[in-house]
MDAnalysis code that builds the backbone (N, CA, C; Angstrom):
import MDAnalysis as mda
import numpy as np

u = mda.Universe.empty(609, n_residues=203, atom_resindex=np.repeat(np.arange(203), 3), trajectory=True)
u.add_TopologyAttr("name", ["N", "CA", "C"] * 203)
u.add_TopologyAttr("resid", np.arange(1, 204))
u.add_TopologyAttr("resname", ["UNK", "UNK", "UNK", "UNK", "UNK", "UNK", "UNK", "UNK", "UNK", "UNK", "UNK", "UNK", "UNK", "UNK", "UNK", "UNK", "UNK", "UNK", "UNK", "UNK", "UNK", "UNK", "UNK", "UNK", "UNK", "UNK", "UNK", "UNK", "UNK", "UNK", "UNK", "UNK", "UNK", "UNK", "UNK", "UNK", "UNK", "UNK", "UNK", "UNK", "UNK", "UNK", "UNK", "UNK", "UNK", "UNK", "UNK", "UNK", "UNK", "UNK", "UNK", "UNK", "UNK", "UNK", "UNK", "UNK", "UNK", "UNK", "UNK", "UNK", "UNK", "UNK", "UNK", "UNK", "UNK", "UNK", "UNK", "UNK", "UNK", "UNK", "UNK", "UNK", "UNK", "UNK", "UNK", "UNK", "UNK", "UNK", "UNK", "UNK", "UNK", "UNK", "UNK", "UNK", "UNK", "UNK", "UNK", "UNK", "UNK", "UNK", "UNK", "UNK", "UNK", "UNK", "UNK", "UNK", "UNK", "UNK", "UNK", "UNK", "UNK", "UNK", "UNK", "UNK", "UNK", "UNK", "UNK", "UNK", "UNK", "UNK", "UNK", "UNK", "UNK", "UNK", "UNK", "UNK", "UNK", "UNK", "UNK", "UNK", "UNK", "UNK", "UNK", "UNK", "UNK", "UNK", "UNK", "UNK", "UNK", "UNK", "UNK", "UNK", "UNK", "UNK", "UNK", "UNK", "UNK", "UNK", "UNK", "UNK", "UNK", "UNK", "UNK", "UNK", "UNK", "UNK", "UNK", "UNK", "UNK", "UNK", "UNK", "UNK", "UNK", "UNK", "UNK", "UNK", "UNK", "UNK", "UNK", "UNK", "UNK", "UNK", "UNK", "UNK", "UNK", "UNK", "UNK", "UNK", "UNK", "UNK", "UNK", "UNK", "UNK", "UNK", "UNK", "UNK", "UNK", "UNK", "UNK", "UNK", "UNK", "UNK", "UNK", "UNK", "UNK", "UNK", "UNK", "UNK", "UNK", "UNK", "UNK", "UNK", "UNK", "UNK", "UNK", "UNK", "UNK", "UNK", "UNK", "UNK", "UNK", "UNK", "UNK"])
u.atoms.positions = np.array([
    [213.054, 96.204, 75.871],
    [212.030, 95.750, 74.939],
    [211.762, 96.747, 73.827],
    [212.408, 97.974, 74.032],
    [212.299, 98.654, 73.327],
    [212.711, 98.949, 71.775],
    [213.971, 98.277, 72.090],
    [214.616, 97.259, 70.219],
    [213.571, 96.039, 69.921],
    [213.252, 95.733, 70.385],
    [212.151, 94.217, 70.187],
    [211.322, 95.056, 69.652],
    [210.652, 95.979, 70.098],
    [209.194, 96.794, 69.281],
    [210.484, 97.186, 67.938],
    [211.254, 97.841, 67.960],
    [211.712, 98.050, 67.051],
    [211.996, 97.425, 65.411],
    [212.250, 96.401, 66.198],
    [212.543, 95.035, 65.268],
    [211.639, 94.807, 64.921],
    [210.600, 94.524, 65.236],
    [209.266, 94.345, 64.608],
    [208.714, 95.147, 63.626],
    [208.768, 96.504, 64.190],
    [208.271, 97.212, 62.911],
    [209.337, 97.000, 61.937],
    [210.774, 97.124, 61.793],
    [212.066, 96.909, 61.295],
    [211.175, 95.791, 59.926],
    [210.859, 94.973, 60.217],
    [211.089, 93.547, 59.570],
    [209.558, 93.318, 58.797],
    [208.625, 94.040, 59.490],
    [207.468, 93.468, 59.523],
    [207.185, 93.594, 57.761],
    [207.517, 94.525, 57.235],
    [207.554, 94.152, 55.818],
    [208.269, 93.223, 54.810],
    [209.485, 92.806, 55.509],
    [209.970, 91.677, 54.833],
    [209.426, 90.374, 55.221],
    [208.739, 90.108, 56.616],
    [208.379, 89.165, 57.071],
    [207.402, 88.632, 56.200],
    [206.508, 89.934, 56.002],
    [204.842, 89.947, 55.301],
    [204.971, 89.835, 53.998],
    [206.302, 89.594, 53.104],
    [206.232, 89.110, 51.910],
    [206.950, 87.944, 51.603],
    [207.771, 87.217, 53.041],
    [207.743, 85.977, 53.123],
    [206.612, 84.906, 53.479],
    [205.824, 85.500, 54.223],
    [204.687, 84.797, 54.910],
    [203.746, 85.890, 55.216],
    [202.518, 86.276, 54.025],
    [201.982, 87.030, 53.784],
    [200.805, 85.965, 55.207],
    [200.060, 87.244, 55.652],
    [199.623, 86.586, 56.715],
    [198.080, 88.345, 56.456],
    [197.031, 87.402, 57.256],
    [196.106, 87.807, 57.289],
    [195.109, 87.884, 58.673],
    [194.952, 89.049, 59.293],
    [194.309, 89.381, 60.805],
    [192.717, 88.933, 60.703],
    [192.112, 88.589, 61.021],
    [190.332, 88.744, 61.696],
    [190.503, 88.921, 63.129],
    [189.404, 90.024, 63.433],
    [188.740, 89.978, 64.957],
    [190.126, 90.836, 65.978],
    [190.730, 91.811, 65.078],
    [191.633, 93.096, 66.080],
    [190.510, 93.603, 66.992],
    [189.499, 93.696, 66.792],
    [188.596, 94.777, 67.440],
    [188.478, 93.881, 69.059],
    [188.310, 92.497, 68.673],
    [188.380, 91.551, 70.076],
    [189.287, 91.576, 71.214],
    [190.587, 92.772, 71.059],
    [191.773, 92.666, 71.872],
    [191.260, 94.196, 72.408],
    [191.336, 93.977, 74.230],
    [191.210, 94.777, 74.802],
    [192.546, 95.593, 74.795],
    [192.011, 96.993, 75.511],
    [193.238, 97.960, 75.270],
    [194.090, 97.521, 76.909],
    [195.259, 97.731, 76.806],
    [196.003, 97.687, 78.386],
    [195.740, 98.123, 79.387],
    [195.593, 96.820, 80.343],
    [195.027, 96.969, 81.394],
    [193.664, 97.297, 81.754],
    [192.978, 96.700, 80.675],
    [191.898, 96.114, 80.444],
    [191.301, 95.263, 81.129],
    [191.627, 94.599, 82.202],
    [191.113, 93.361, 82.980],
    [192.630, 92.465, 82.936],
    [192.417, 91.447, 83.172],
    [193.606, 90.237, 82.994],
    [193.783, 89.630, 81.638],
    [194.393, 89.200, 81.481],
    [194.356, 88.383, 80.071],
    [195.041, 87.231, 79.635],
    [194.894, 86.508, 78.807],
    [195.599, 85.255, 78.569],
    [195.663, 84.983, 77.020],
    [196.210, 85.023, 76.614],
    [196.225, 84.803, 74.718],
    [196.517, 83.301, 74.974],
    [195.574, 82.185, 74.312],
    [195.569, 81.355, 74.096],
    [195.731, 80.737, 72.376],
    [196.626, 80.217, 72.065],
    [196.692, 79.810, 70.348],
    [197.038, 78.446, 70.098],
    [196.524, 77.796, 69.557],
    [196.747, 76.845, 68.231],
    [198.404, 77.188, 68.001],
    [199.151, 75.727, 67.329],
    [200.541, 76.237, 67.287],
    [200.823, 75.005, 66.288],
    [201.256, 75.575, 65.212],
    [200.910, 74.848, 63.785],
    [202.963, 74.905, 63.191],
    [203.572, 75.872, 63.478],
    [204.885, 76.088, 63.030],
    [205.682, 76.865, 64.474],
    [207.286, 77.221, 64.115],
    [207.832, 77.548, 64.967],
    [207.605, 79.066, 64.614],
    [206.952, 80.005, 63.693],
    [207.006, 81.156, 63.720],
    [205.241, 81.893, 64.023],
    [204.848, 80.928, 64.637],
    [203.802, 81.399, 65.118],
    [203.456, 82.323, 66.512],
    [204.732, 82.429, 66.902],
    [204.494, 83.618, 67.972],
    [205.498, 84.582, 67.285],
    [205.871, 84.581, 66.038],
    [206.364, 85.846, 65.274],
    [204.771, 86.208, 64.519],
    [203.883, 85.348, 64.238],
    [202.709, 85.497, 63.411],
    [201.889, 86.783, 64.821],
    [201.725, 86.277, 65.461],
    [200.863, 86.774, 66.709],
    [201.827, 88.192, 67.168],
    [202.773, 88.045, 67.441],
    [203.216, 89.426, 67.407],
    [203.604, 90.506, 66.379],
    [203.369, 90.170, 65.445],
    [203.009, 90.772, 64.233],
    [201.628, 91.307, 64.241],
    [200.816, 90.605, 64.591],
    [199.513, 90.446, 64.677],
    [198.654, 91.571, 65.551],
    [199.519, 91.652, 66.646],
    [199.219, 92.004, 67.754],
    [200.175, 93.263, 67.966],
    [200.121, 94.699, 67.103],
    [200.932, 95.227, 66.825],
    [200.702, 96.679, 68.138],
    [199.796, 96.926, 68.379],
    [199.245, 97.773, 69.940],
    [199.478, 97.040, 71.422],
    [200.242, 96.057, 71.299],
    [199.796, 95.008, 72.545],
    [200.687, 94.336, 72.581],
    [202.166, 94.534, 73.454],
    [202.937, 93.156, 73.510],
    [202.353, 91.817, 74.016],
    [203.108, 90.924, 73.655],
    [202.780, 89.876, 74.487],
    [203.961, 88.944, 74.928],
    [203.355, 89.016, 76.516],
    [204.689, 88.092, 76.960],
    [204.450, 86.598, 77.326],
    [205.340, 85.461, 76.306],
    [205.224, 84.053, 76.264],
    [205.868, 83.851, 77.309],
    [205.027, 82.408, 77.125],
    [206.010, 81.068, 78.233],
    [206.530, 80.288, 76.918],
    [207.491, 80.354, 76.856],
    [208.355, 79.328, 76.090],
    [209.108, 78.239, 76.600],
    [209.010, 77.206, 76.047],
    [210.274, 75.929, 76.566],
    [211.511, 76.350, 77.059],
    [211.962, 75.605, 78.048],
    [213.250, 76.122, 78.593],
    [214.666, 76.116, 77.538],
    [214.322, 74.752, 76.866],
    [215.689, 75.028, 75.538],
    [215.725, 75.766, 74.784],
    [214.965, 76.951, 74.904],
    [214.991, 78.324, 74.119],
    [216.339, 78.978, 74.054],
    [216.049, 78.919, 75.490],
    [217.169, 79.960, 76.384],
    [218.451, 79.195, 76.898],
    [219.026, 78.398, 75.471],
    [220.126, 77.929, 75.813],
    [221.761, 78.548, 75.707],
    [221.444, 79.998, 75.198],
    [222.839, 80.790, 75.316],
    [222.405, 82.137, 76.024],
    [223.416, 82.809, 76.014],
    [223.107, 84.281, 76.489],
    [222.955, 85.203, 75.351],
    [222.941, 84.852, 74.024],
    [221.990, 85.644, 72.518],
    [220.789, 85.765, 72.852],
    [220.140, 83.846, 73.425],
    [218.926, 83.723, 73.243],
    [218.425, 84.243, 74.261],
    [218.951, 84.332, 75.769],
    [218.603, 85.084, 76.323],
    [217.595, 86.451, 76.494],
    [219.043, 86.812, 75.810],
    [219.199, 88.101, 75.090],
    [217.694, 88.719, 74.424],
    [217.544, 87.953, 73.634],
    [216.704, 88.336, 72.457],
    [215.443, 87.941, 72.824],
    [215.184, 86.805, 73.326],
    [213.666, 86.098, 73.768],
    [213.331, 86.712, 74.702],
    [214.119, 86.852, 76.025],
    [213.523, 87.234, 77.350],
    [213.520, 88.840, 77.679],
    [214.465, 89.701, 77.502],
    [215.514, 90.681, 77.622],
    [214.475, 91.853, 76.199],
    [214.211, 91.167, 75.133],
    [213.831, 92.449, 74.287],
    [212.528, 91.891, 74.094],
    [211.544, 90.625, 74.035],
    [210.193, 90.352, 73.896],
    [209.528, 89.946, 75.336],
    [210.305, 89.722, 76.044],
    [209.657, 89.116, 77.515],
    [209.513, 88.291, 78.016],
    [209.977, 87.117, 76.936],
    [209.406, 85.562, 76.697],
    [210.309, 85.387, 78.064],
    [209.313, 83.690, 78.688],
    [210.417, 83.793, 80.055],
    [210.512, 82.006, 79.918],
    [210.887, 81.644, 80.216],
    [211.463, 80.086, 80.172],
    [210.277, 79.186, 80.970],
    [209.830, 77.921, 80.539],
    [209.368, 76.900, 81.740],
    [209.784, 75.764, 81.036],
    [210.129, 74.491, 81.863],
    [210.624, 73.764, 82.371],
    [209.892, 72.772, 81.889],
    [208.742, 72.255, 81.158],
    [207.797, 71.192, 80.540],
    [208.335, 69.949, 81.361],
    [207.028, 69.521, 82.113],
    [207.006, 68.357, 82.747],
    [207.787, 68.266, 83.842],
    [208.453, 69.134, 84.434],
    [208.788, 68.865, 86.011],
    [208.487, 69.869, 87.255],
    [206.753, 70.400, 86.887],
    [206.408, 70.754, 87.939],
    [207.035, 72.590, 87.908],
    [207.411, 72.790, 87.411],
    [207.666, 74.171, 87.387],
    [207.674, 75.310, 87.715],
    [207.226, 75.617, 89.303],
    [206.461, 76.397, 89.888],
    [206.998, 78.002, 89.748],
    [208.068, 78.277, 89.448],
    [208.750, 79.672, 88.987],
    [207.685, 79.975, 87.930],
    [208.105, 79.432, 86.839],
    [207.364, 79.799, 85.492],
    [205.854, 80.383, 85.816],
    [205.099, 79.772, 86.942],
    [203.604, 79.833, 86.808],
    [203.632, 81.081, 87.402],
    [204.731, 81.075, 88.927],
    [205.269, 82.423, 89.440],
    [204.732, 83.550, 88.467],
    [205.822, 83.404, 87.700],
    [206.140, 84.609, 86.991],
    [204.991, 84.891, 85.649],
    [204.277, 83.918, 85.417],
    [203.403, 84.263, 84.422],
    [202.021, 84.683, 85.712],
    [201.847, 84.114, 86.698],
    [201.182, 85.007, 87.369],
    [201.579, 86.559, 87.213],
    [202.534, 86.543, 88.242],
    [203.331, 88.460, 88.289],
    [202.845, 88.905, 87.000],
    [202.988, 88.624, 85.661],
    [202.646, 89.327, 84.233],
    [201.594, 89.217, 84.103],
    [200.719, 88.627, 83.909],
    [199.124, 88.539, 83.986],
    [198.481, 89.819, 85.106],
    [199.163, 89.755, 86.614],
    [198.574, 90.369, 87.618],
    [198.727, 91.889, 87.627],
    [199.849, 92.296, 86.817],
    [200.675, 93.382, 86.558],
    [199.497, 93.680, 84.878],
    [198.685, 93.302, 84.450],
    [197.599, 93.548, 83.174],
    [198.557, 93.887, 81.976],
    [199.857, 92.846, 81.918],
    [199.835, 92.540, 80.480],
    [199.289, 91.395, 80.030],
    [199.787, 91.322, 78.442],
    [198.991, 90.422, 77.484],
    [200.459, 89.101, 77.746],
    [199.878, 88.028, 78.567],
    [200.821, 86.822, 78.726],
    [200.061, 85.572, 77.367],
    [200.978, 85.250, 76.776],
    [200.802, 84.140, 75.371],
    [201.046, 83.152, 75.902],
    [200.034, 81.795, 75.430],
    [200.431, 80.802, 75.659],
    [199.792, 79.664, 74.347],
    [200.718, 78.432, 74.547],
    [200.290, 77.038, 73.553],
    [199.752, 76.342, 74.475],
    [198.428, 76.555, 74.705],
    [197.842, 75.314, 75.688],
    [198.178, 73.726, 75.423],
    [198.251, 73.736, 74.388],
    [198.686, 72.149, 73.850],
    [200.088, 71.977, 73.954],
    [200.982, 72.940, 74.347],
    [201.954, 72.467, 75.313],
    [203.348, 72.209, 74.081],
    [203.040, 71.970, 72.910],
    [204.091, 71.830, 71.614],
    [203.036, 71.676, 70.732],
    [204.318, 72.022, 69.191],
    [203.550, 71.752, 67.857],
    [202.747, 70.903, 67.730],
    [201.955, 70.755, 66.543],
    [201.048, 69.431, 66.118],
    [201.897, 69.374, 65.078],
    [202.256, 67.720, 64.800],
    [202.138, 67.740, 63.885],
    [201.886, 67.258, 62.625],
    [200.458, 67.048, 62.940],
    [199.893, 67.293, 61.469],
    [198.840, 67.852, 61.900],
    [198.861, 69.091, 62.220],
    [198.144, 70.490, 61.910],
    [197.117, 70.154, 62.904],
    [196.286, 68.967, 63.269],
    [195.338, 69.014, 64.042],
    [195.154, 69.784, 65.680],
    [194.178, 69.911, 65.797],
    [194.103, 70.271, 67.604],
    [194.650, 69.101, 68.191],
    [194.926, 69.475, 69.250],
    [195.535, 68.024, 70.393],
    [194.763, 68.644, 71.816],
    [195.077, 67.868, 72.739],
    [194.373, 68.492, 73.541],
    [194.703, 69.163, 74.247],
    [194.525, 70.067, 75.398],
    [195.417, 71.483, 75.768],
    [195.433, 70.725, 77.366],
    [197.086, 71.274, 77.919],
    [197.664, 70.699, 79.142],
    [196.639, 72.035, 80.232],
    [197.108, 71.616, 81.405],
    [196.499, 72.490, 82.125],
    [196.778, 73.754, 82.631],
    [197.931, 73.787, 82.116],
    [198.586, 75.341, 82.486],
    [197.935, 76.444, 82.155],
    [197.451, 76.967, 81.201],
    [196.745, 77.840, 80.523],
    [195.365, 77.866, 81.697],
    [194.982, 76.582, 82.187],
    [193.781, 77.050, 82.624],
    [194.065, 77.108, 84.815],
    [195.075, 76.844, 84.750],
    [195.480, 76.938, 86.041],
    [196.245, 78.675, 86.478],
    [196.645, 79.153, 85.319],
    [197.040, 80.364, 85.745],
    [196.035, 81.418, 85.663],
    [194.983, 81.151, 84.619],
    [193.558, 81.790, 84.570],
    [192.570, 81.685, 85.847],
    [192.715, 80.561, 86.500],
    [192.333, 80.213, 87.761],
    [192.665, 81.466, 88.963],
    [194.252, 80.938, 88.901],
    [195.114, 82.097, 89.624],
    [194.881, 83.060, 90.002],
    [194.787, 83.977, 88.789],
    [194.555, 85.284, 88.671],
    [193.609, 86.180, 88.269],
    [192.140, 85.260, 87.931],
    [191.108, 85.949, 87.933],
    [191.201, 86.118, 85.920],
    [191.769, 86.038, 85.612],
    [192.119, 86.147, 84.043],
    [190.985, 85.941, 82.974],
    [191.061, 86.681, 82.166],
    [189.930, 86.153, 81.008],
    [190.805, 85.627, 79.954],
    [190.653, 84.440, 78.956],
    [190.910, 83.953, 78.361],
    [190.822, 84.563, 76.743],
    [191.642, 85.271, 76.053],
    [191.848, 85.820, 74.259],
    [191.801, 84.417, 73.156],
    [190.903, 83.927, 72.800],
    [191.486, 82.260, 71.876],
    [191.562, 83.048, 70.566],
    [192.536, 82.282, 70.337],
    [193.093, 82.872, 68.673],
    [193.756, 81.544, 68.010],
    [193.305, 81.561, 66.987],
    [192.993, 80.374, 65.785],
    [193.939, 80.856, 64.463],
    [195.717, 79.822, 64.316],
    [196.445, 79.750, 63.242],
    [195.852, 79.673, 62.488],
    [195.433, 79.609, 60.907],
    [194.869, 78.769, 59.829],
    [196.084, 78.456, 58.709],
    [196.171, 77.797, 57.981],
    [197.567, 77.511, 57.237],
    [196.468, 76.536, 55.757],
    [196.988, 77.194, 54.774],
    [196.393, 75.796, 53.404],
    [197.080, 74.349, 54.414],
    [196.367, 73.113, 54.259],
    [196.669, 72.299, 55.007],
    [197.361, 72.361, 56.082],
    [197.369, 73.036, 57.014],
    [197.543, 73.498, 58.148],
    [199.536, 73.287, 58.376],
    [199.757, 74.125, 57.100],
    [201.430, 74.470, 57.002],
    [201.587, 75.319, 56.169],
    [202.696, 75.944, 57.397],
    [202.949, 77.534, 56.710],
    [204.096, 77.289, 55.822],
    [203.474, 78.125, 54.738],
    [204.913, 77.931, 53.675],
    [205.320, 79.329, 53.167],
    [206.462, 79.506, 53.048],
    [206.343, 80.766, 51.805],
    [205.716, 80.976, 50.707],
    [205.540, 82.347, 51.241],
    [204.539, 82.454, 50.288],
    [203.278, 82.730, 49.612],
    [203.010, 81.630, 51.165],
    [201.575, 81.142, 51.328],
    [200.469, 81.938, 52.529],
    [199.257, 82.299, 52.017],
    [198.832, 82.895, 53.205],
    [198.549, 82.302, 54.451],
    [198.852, 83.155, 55.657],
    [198.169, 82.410, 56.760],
    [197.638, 83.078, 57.452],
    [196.316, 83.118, 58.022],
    [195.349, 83.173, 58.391],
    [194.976, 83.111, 60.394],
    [195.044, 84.592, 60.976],
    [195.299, 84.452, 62.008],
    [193.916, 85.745, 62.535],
    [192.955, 84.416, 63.684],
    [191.683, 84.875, 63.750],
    [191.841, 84.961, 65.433],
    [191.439, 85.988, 65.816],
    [190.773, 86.296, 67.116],
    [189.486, 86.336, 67.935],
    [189.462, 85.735, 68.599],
    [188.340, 85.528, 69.157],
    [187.475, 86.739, 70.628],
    [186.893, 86.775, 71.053],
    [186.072, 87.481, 71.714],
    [186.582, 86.790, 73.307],
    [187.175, 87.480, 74.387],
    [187.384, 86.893, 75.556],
    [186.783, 86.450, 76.445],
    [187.102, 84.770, 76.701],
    [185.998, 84.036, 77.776],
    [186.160, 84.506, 78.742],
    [185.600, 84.812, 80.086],
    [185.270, 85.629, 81.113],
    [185.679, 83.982, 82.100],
    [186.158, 84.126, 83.228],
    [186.211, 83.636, 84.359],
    [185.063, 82.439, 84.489],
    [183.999, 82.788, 84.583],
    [182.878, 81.941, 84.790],
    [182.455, 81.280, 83.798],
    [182.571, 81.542, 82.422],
    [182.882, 80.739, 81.268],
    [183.321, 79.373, 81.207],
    [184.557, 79.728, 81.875],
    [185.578, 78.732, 81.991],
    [185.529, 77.821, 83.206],
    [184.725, 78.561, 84.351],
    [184.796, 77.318, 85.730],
    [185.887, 77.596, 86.205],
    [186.322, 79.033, 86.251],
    [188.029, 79.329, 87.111],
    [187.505, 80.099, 87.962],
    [186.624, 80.955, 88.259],
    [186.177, 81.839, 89.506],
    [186.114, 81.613, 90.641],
    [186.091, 80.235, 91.041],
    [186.602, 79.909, 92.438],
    [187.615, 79.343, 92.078],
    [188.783, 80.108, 92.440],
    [190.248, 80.002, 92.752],
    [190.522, 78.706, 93.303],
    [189.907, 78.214, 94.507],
    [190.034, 77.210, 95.474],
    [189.261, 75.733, 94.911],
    [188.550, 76.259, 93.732],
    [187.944, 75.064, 93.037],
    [187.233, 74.608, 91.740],
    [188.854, 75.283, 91.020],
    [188.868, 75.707, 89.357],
    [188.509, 74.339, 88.840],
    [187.495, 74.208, 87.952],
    [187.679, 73.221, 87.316],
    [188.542, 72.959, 85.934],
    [189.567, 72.962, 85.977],
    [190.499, 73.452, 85.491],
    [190.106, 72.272, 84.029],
    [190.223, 70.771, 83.926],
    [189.655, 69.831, 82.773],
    [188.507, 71.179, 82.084],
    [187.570, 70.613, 82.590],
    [186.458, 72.058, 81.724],
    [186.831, 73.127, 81.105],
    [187.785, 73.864, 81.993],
    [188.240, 75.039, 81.564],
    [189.604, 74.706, 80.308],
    [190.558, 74.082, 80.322],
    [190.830, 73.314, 79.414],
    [190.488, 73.008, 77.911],
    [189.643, 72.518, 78.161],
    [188.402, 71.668, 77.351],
    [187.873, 73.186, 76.465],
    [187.073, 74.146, 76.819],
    [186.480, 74.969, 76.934],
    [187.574, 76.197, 75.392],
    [188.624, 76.334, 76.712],
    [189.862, 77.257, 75.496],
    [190.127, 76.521, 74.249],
    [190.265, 75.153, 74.084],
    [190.297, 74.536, 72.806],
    [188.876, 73.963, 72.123],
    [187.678, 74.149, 72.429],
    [186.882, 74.431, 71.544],
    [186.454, 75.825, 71.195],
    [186.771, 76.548, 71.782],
    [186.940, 77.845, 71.328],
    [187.583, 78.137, 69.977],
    [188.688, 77.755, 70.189],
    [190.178, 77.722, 68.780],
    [189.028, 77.004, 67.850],
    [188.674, 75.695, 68.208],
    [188.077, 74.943, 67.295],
    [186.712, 75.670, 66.318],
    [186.151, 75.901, 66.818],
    [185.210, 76.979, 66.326],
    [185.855, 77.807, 65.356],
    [186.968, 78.472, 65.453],
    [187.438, 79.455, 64.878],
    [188.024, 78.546, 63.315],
    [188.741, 77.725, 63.522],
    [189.344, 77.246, 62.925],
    [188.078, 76.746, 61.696],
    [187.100, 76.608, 62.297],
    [185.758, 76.145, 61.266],
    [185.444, 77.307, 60.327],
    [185.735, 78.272, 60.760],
    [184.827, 79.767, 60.417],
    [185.748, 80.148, 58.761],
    [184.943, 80.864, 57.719],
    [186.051, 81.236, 56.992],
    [186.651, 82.242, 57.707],
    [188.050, 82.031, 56.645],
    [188.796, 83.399, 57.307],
    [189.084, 85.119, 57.016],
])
């Protein structure tokens, strides 16, 4: 992972004058191993977990990405191998993936996720699947919500975009503190009006 940090700083200036992009609310990201954590985001384009790790320049973060990510041994390579990203399986039950985003969560890194499960697209919220709030369940986790913003909610060259952090919901917030009887809908519910809020706020 150590070329992956690399690459990042590598690029981060050419990136930032293709897609000039703008932080609120760094001060909201705990330092490592800080408690548990969960980065929850809004997901508006496909370079929005290049936006967030840009973003998030003290703090890796390791995604759950779709399994057709990781359809060669480049992508491998590059997604899992130098950023961390690890594969799940959308819609058949997946129980590795949750595995292993447990293990990373429990181990107090920063694990990323699209509660809404894929793009929008047309920019709106959709509503968020339950994964995000079932692994928060899990592991005792506090919830990071962080809010894309885009001029009509698309990133263009060029164009600024607008990437806000929020203050972390705590366990009991959310209705995940009993493990054995997460209300996981609520908690759900809860991480995407969070985003929503944000998304209201200027940026």
């Amino acid at each position: 992972m150590k070329f992956g940090r690399f690459l990042l700083w590598f690029l981060r200036p050419l990136f930032f004058l293709l897609f000039p992009y703008k932080v609120k609310g760094l001060n909201n990201i705990p330092e490592n191993n800080e408690g548990r954590l969960i980065l929850c985001s809004n997901h508006i384009s496909i370079i929005d977990p290049v936006f967030l790790l840009m973003a998030f320049k003290s703090r890796p973060i390791f995604y759950m990405a779709k399994a057709e990510l990781f359809s060669n041994k480049l992508a491998v390579w590059l997604f899992q191998k130098q950023f961390g990203a690890f594969p799940v399986r959308r819609g058949q039950g997946d129980t590795g993936s949750l595995d292993t985003a447990e293990k990373i969560v429990c181990e107090g890194k920063l694990m990323g996720i699209f509660p809404e499960g894929t793009r929008s697209k047309d920019g709106k919220l959709g509503r968020a699947k339950s994964g995000a709030a079932l692994i928060a369940s899990r592991t005792g986790a506090s919830v990071l919500p962080v809010a894309i913003k885009a001029k009509n909610q698309k990133v263009r060259l060029f164009h600024k975009t607008h990437i806000l952090i929020g203050r972390p919901v705590p366990p009991d917030q959310l209705h995940t503190q009993d493990s054995e009887k997460p209300d996981l809908r609520y908690a759900s519910r809860m991480i995407m009006e969070q985003i929503a809020k944000m998304m209201e706020e200027d940026a």
